[in-house]
Biopython code that builds the backbone (N, CA, C, O; Angstrom):
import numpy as np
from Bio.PDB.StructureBuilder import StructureBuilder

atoms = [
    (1, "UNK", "N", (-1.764, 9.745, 12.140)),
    (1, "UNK", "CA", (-2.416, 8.470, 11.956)),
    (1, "UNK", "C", (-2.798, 7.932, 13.332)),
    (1, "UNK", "O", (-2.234, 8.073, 14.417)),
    (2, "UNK", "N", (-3.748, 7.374, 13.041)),
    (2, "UNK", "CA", (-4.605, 6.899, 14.622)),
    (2, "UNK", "C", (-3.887, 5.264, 15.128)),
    (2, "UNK", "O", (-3.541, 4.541, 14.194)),
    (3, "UNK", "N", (-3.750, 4.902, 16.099)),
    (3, "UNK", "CA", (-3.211, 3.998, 16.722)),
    (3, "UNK", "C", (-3.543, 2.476, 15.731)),
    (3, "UNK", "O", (-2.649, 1.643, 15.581)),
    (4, "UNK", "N", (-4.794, 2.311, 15.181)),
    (4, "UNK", "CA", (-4.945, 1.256, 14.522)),
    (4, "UNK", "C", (-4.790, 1.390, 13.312)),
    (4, "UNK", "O", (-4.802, 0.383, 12.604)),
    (5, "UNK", "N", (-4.628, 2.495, 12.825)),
    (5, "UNK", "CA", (-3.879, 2.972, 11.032)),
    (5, "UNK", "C", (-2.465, 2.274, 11.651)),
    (5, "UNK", "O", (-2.168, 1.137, 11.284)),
    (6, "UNK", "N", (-1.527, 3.080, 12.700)),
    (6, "UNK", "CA", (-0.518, 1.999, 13.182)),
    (6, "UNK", "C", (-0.005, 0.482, 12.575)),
    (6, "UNK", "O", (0.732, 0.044, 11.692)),
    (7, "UNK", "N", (-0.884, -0.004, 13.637)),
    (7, "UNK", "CA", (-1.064, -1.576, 13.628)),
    (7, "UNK", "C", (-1.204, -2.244, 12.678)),
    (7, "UNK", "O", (-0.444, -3.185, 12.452)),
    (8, "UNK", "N", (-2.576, -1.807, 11.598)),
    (8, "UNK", "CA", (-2.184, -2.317, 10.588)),
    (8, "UNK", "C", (-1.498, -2.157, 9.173)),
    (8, "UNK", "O", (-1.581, -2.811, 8.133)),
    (9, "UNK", "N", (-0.637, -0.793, 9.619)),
    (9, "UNK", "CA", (0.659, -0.840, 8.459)),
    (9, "UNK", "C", (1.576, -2.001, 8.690)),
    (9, "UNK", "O", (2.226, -2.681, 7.897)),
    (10, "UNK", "N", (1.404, -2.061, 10.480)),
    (10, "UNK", "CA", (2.772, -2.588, 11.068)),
    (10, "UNK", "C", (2.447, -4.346, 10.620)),
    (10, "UNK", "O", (3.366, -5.070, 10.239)),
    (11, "UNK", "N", (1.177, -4.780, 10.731)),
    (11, "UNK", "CA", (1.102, -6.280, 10.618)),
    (11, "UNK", "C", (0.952, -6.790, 8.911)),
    (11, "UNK", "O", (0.811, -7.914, 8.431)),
    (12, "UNK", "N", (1.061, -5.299, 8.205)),
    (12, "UNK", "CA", (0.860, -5.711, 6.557)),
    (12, "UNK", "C", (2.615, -5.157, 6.102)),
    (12, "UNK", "O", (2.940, -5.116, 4.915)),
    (13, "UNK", "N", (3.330, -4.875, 6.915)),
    (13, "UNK", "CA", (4.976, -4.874, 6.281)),
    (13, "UNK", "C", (5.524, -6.031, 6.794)),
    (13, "UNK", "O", (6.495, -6.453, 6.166)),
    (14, "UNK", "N", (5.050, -6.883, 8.101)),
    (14, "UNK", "CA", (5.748, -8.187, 8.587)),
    (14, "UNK", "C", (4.699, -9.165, 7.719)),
    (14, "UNK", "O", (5.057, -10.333, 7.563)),
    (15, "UNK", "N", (3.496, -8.765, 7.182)),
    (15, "UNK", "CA", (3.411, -9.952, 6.527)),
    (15, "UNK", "C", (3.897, -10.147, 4.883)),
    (15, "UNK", "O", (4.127, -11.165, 4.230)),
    (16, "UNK", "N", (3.946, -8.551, 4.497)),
    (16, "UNK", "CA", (5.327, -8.514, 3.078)),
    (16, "UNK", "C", (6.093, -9.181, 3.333)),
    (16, "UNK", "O", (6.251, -10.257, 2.756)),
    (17, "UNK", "N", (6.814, -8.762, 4.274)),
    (17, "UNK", "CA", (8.339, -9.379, 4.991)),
    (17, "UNK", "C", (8.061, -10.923, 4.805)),
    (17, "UNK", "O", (8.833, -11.542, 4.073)),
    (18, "UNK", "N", (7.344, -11.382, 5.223)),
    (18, "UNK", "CA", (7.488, -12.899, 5.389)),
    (18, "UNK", "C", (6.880, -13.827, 4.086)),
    (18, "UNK", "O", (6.736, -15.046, 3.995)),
    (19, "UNK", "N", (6.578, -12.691, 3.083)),
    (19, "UNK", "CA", (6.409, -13.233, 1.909)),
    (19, "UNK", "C", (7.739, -13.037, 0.847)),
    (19, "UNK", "O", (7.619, -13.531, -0.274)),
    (20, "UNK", "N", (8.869, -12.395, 1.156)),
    (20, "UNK", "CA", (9.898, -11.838, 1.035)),
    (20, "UNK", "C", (9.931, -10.895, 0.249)),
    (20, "UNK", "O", (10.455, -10.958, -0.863)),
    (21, "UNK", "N", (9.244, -9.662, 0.836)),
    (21, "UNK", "CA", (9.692, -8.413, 0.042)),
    (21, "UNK", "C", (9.664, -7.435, 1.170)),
    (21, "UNK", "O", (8.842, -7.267, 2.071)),
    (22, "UNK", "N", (10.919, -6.763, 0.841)),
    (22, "UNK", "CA", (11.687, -5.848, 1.117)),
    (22, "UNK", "C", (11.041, -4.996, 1.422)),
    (22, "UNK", "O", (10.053, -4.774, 0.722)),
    (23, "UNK", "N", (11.310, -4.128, 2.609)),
    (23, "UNK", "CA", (10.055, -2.946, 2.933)),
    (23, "UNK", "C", (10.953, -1.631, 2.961)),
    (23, "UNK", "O", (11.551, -1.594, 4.037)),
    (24, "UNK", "N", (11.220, -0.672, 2.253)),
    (24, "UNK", "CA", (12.341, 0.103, 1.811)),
    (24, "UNK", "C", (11.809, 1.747, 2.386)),
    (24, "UNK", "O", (12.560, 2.719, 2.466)),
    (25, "UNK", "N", (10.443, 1.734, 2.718)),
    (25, "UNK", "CA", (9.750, 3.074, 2.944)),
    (25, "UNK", "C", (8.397, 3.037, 3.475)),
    (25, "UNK", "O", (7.420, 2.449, 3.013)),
    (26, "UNK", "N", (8.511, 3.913, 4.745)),
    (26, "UNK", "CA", (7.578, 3.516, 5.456)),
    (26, "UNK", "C", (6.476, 5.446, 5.157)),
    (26, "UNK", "O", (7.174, 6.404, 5.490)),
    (27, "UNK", "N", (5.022, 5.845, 4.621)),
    (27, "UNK", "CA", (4.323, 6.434, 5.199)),
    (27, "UNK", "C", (5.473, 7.782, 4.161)),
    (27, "UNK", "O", (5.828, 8.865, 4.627)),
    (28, "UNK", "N", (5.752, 7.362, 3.026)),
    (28, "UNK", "CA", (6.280, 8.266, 1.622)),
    (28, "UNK", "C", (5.555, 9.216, 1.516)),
    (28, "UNK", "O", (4.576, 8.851, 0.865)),
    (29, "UNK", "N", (5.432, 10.781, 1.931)),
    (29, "UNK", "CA", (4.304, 11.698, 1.820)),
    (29, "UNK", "C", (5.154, 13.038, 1.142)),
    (29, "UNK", "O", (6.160, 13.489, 1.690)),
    (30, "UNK", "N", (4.659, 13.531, 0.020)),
    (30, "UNK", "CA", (4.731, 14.434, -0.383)),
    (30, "UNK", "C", (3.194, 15.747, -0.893)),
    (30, "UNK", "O", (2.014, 15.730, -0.542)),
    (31, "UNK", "N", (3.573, 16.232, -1.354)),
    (31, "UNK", "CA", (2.587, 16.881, -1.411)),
    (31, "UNK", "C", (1.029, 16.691, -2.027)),
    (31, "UNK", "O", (-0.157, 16.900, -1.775)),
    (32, "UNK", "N", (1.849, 16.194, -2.915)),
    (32, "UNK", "CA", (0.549, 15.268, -3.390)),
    (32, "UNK", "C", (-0.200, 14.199, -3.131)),
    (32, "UNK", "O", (-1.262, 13.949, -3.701)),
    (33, "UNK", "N", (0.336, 13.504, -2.235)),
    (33, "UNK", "CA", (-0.168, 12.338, -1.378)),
    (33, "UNK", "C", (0.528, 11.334, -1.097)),
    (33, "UNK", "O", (1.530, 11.274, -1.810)),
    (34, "UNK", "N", (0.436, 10.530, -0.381)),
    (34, "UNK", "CA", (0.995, 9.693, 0.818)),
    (34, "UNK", "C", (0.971, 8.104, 0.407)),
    (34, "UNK", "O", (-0.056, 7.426, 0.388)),
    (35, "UNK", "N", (2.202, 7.662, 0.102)),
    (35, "UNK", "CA", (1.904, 5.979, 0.257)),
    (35, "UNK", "C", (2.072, 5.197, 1.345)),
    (35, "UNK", "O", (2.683, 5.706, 2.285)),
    (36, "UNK", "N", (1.600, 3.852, 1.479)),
    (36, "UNK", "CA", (1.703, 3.529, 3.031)),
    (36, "UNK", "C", (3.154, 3.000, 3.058)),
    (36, "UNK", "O", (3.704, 3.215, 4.138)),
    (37, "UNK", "N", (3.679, 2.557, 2.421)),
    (37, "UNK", "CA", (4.640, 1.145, 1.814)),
    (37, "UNK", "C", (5.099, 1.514, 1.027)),
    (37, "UNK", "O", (4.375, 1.856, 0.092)),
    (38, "UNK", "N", (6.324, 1.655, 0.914)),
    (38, "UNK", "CA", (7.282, 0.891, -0.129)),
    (38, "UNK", "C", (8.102, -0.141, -0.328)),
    (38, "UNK", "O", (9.096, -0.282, 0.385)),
    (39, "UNK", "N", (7.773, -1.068, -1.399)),
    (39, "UNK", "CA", (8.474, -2.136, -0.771)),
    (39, "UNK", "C", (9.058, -3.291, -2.460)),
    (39, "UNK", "O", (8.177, -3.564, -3.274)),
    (40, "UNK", "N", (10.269, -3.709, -2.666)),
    (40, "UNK", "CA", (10.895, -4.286, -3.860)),
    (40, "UNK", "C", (10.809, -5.864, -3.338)),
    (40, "UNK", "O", (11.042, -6.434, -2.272)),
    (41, "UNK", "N", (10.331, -6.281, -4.717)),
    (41, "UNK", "CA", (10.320, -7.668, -4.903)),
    (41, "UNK", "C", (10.668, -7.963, -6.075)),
    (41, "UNK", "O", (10.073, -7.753, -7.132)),
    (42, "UNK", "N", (11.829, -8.549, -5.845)),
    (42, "UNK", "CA", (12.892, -9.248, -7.287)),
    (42, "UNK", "C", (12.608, -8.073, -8.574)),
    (42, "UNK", "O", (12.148, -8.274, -9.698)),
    (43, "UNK", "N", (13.026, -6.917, -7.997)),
    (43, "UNK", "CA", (13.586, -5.721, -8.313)),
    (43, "UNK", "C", (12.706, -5.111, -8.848)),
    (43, "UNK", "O", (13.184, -4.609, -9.865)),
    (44, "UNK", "N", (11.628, -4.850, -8.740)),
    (44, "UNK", "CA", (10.104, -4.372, -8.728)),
    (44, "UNK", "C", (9.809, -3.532, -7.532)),
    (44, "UNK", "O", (9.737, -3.965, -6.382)),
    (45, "UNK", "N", (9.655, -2.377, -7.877)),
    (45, "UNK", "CA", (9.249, -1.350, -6.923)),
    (45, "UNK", "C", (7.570, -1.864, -6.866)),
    (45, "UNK", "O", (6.765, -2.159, -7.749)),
    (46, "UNK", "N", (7.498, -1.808, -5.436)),
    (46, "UNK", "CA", (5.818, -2.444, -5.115)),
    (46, "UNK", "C", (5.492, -1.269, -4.227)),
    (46, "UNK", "O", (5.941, -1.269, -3.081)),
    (47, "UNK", "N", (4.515, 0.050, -4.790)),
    (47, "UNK", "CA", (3.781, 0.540, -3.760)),
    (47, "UNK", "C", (2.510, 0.103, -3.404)),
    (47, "UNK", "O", (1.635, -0.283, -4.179)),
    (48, "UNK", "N", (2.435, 0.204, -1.841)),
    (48, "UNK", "CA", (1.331, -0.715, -1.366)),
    (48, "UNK", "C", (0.451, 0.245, -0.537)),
    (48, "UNK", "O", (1.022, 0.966, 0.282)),
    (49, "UNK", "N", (-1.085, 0.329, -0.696)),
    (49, "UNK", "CA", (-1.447, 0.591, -0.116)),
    (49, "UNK", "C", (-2.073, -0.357, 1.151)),
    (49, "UNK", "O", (-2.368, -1.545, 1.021)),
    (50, "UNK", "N", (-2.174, 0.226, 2.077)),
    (50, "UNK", "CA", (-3.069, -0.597, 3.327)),
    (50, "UNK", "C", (-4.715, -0.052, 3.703)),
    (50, "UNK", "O", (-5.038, 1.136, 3.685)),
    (51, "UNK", "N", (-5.378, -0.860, 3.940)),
    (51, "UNK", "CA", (-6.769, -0.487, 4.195)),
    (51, "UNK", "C", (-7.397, -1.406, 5.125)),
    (51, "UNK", "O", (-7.902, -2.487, 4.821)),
    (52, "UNK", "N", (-7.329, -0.902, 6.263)),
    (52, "UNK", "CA", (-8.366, -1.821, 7.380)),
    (52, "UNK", "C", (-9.706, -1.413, 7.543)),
    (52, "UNK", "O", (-10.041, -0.245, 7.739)),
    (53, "UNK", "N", (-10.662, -2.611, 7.440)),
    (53, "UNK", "CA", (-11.858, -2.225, 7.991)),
    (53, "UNK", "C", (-12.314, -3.065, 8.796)),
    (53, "UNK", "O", (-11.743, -4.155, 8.776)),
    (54, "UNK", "N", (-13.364, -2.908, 9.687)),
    (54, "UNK", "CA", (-13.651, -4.209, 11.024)),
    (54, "UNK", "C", (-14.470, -4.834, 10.273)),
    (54, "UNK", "O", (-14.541, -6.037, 10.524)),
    (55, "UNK", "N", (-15.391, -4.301, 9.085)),
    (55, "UNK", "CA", (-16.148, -5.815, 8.324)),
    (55, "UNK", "C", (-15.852, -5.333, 7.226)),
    (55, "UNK", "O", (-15.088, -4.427, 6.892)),
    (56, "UNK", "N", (-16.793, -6.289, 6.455)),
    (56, "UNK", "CA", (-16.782, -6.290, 4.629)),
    (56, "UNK", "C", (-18.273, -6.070, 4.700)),
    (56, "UNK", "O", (-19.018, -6.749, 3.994)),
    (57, "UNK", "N", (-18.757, -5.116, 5.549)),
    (57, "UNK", "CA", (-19.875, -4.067, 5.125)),
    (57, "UNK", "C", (-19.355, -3.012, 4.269)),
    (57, "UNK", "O", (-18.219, -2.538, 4.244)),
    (58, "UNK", "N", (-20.650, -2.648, 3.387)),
    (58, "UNK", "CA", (-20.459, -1.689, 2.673)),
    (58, "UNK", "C", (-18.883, -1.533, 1.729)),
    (58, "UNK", "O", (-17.967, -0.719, 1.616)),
    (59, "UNK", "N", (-19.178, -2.533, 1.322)),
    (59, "UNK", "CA", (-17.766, -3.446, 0.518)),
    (59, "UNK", "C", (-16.317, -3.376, 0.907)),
    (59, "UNK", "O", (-15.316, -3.649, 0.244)),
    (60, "UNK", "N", (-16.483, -2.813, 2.516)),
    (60, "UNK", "CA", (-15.601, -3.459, 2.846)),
    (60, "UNK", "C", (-13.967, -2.385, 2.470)),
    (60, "UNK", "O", (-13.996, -1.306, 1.880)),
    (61, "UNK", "N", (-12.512, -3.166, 3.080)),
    (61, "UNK", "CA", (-11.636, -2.327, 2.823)),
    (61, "UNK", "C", (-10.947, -2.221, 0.830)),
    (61, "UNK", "O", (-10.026, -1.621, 0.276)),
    (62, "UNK", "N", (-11.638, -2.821, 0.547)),
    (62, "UNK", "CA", (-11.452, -2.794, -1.114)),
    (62, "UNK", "C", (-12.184, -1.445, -1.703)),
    (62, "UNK", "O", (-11.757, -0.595, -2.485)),
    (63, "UNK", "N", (-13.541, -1.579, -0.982)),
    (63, "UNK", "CA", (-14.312, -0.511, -1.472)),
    (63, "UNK", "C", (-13.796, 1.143, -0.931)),
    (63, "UNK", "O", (-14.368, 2.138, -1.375)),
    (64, "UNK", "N", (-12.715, 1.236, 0.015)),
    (64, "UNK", "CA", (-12.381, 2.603, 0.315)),
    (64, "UNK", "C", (-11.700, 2.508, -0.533)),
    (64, "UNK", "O", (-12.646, 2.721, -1.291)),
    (65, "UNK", "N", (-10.982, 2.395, -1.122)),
    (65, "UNK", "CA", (-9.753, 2.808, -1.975)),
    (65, "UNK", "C", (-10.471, 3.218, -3.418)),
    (65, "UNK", "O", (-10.564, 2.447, -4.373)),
    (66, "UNK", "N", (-11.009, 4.725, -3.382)),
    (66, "UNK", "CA", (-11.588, 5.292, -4.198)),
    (66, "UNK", "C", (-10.772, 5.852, -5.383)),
    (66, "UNK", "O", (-9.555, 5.667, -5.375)),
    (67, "UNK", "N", (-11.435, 6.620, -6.552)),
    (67, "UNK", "CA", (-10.820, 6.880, -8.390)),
    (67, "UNK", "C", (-9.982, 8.159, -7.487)),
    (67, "UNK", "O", (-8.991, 8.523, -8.121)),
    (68, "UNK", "N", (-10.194, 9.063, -5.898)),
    (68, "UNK", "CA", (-9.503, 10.169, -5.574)),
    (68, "UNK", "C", (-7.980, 9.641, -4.699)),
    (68, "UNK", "O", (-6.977, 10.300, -4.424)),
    (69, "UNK", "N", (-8.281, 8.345, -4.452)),
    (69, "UNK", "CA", (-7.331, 7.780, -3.397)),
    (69, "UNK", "C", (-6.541, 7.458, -4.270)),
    (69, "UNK", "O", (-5.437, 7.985, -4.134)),
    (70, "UNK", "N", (-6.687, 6.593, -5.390)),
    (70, "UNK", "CA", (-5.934, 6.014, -6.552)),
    (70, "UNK", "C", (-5.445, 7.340, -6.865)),
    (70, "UNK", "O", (-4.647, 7.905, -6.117)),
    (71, "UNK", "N", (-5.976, 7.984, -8.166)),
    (71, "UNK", "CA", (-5.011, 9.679, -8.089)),
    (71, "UNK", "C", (-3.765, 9.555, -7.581)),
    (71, "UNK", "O", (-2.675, 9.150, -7.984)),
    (72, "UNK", "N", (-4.400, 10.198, -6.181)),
    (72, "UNK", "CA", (-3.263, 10.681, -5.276)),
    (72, "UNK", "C", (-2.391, 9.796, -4.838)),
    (72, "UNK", "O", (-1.430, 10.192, -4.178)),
    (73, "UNK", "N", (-2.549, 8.547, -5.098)),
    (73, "UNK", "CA", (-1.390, 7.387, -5.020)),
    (73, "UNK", "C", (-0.296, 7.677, -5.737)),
    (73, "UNK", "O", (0.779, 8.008, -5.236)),
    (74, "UNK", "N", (-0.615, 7.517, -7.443)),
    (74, "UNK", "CA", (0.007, 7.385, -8.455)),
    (74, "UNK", "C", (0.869, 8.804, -8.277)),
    (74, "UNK", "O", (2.055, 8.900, -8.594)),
    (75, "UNK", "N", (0.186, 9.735, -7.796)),
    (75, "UNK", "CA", (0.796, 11.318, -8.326)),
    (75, "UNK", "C", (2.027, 10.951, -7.359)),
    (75, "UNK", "O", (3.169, 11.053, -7.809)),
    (76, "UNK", "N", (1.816, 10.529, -6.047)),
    (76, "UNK", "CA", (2.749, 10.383, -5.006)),
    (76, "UNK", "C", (3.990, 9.237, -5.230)),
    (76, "UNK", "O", (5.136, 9.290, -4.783)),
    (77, "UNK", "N", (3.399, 8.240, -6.032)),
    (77, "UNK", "CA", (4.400, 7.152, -7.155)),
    (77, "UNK", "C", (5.293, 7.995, -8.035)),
    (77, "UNK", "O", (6.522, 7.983, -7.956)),
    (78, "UNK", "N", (4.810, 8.497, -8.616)),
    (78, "UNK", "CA", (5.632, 9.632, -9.518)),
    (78, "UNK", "C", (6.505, 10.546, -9.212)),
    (78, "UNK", "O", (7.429, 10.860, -9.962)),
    (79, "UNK", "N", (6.281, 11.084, -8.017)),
    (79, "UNK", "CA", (7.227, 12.138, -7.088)),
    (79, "UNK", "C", (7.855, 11.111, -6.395)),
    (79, "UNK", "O", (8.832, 11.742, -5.993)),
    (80, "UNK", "N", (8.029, 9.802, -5.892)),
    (80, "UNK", "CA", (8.614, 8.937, -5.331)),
    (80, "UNK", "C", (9.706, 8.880, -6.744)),
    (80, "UNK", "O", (10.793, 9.457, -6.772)),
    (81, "UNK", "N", (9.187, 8.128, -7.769)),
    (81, "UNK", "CA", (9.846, 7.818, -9.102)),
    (81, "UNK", "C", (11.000, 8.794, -9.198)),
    (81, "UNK", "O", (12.204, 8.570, -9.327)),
    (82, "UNK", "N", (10.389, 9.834, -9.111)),
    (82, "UNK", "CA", (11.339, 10.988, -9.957)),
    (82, "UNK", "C", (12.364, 11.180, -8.874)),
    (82, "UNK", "O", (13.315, 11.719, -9.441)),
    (83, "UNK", "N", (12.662, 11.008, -7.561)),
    (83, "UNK", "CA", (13.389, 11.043, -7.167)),
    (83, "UNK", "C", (14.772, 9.788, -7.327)),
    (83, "UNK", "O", (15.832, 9.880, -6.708)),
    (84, "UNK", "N", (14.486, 8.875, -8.119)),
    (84, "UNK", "CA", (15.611, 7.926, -8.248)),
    (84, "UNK", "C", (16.053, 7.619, -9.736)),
    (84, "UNK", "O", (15.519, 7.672, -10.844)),
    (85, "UNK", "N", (17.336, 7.259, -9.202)),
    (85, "UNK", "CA", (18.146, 7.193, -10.542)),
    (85, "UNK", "C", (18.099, 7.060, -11.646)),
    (85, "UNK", "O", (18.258, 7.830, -12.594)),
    (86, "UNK", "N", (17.737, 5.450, -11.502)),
    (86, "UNK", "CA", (17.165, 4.961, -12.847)),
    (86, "UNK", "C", (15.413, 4.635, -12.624)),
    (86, "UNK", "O", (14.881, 4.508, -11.521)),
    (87, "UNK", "N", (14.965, 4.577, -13.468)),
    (87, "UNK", "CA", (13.103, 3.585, -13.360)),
    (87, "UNK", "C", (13.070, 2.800, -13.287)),
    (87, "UNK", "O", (13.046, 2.286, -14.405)),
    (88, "UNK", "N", (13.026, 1.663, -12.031)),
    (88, "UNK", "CA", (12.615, 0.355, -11.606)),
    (88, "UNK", "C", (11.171, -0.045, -12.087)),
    (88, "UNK", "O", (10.192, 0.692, -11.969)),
    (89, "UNK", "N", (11.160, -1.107, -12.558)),
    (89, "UNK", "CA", (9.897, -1.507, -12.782)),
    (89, "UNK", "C", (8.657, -1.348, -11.602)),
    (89, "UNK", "O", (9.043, -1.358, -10.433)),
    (90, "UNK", "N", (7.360, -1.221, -11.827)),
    (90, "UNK", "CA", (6.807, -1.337, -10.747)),
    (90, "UNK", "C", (5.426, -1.125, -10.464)),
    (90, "UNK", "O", (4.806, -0.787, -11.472)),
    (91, "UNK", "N", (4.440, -1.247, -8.982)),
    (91, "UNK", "CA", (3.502, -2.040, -9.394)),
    (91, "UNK", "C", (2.544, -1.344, -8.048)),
    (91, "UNK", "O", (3.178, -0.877, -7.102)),
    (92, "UNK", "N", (0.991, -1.302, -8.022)),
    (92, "UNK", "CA", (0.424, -0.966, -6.864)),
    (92, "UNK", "C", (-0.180, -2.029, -6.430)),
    (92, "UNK", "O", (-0.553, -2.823, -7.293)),
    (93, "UNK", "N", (-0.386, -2.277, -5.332)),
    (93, "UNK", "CA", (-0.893, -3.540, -4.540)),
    (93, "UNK", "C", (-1.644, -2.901, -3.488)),
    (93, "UNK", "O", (-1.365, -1.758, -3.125)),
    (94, "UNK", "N", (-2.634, -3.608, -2.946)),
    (94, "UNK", "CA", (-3.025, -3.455, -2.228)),
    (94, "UNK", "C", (-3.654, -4.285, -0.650)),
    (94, "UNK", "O", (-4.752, -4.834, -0.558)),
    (95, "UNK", "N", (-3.110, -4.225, -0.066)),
    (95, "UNK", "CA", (-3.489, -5.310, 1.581)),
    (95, "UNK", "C", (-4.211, -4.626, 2.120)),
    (95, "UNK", "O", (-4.024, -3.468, 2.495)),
    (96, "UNK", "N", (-5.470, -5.526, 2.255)),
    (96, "UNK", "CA", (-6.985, -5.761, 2.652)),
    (96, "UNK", "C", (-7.153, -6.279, 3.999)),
    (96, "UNK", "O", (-7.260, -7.505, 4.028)),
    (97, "UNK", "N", (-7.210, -5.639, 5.221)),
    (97, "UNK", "CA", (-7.493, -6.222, 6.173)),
    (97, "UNK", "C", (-8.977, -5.807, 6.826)),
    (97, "UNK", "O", (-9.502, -4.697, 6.919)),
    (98, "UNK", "N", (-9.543, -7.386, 7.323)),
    (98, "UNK", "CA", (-10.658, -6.862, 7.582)),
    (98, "UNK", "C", (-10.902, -7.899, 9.179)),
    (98, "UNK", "O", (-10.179, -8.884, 9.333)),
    (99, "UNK", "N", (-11.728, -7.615, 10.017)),
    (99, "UNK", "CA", (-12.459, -8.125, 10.864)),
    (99, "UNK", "C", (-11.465, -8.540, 11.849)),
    (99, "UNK", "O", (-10.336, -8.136, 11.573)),
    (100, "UNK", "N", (-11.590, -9.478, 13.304)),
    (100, "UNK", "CA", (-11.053, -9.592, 14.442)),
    (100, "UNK", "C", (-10.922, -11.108, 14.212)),
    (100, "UNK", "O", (-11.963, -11.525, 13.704)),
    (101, "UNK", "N", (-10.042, -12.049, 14.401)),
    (101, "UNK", "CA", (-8.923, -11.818, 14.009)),
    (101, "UNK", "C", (-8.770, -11.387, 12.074)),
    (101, "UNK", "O", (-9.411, -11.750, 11.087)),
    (102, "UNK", "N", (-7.790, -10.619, 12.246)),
    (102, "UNK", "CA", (-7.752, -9.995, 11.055)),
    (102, "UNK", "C", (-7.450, -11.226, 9.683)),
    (102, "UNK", "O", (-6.650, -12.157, 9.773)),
    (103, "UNK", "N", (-8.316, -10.920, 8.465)),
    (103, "UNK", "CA", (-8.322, -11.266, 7.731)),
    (103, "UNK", "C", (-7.186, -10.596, 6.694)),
    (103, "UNK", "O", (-7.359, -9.378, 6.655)),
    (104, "UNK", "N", (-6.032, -11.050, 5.807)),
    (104, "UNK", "CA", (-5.528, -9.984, 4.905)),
    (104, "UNK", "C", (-5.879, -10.470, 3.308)),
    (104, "UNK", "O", (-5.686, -11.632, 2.951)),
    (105, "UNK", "N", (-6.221, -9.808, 2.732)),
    (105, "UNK", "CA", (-6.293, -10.792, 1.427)),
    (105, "UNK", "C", (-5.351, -9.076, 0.886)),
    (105, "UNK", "O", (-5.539, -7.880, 1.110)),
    (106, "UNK", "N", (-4.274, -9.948, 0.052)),
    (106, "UNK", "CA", (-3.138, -9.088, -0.802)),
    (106, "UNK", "C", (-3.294, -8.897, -2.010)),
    (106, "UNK", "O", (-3.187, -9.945, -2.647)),
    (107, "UNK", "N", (-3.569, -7.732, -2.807)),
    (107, "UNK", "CA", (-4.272, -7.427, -4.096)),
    (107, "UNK", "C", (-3.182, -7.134, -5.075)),
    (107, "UNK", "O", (-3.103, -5.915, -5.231)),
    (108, "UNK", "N", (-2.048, -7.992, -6.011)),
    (108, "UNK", "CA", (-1.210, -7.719, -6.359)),
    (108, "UNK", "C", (-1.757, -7.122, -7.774)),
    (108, "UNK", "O", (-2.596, -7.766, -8.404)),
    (109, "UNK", "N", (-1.310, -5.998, -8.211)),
    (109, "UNK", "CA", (-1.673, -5.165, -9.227)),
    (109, "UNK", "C", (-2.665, -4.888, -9.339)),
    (109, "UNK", "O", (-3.137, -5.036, -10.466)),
    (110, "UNK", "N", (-3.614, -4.292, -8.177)),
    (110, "UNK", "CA", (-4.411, -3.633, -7.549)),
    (110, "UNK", "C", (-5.124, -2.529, -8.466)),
    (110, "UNK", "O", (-6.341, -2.343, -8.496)),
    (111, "UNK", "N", (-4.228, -1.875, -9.159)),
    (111, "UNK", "CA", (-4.925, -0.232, -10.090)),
    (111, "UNK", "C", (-3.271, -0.606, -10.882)),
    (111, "UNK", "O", (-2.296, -1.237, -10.474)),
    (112, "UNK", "N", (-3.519, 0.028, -11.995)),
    (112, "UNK", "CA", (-2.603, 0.431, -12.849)),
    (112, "UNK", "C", (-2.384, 2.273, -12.819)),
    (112, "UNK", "O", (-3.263, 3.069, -12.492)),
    (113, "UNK", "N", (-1.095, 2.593, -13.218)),
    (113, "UNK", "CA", (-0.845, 4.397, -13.080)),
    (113, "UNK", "C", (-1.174, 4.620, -15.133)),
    (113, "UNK", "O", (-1.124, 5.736, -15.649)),
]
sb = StructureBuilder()
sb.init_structure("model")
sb.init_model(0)
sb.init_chain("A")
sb.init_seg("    ")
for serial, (resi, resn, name, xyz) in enumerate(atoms, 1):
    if name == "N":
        sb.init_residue(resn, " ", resi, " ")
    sb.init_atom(name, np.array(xyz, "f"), 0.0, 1.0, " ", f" {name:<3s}", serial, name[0])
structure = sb.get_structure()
């Protein structure tokens, strides 16, 4: 991951954090694909993706998160899942950062699996 993939995982888990949820897994990659976040809120497994873009050209960081990105989310939710005990409830979200100073708008239940 490139220095500003970095940055803005790092400024979208302190701004979870300060909305109070728990950041439990950082960059979850299995074979099937990679989440950025993992993170529980009042016992709700929340995988989150992150998406920076410098504008909301060409629609922007909403519009990357494509029907192949989704996929490979969920498949990677599922191999996350199956590794724990019981099934926590749970949910995909997505944090939208865009432009200088950064904009975040937080997409709670973002795609359904």
């Amino acid at each position: 991951m490139n220095r500003l993939g970095v940055a803005a995982e790092e400024l979208a888990a302190t701004f979870l954090q300060k909305h109070g949820l728990e950041i439990i897994a950082r960059n979850y990659r299995c074979r099937l694909g990679e989440i950025d976040l993992v993170a529980v809120e009042r016992g709700t497994t929340v995988f989150v993706e992150v998406r920076q873009r410098s504008s909301s050209a060409f629609g922007g960081a909403a519009a990357s998160i494509t029907a192949r990105k989704r996929a490979r989310l969920i498949n990677a939710a599922r191999h996350y899942l199956s590794r724990q005990k019981t099934m926590p409830a749970c949910r995909f979200d997505a944090l939208l950062i865009e432009g200088a100073p950064p904009r975040i708008q937080w997409v709670r239940n973002a795609f359904g699996a």
